[in-house]
N, C-alpha and C positions, 0 to 999 in steps of 0.2 A: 537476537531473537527475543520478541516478547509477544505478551497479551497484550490485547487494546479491547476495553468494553464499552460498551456504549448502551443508551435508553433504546429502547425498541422503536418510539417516535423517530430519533433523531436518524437513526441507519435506516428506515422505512419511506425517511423524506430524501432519500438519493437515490439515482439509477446508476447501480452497477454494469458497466461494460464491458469490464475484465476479468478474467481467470488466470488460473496457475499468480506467477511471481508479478501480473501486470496489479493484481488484487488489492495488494497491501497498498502501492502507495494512491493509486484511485482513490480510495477510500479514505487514507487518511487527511489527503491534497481534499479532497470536497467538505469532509467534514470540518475539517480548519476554515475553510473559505467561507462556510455558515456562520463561522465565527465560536464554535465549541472548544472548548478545550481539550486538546486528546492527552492523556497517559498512558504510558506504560509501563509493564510491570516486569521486569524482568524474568527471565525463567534459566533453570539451567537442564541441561540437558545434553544426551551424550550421540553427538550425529553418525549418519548410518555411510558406510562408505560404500565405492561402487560397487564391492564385491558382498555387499549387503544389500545391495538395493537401490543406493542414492539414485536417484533419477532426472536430477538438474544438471545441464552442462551451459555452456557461456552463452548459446542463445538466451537462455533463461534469463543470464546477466544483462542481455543486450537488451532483450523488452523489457527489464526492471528499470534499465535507466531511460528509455526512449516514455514508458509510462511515468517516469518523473517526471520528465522534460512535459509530457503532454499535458498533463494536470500540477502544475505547478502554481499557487497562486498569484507566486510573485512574475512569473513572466505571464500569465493573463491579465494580472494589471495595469502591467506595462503596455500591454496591445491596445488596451481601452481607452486610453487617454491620445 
């Protein structure tokens, strides 16, 4: 789990098409592909369990990776050539 910030320009110059857990890697996959450098900043933090709330179960996991695979740079560069 971290922060990632970014200029206003630079998140202003992509369209987002995901939500929930597809979110994170969309954005970080597109804004790498501009060529930006992304950081992050660790955080710590104490997570909420089902009987608290949590609200992710494994489909969550399952678009997380299938949104990897979608916006990946390295396998869109591969298609290009």
């Amino acid at each position: 789990t971290c922060y990632k910030v970014f200029r206003r320009e630079v998140i202003q110059s992509i369209t987002i098409e995901e939500d929930r857990f597809g979110f994170e890697p969309e954005v970080t996959a597109k804004i790498a592909a501009k060529g930006c450098r992304v950081y992050e900043v660790g955080i710590s933090y104490d997570g909420r369990t089902y009987d608290d709330g949590k609200k992710i179960g494994w489909r969550d996991g399952v678009r997380a990776i299938v949104c990897i695979l979608k916006y990946s740079p390295i396998l869109h560069r591969s298609r290009r050539r």
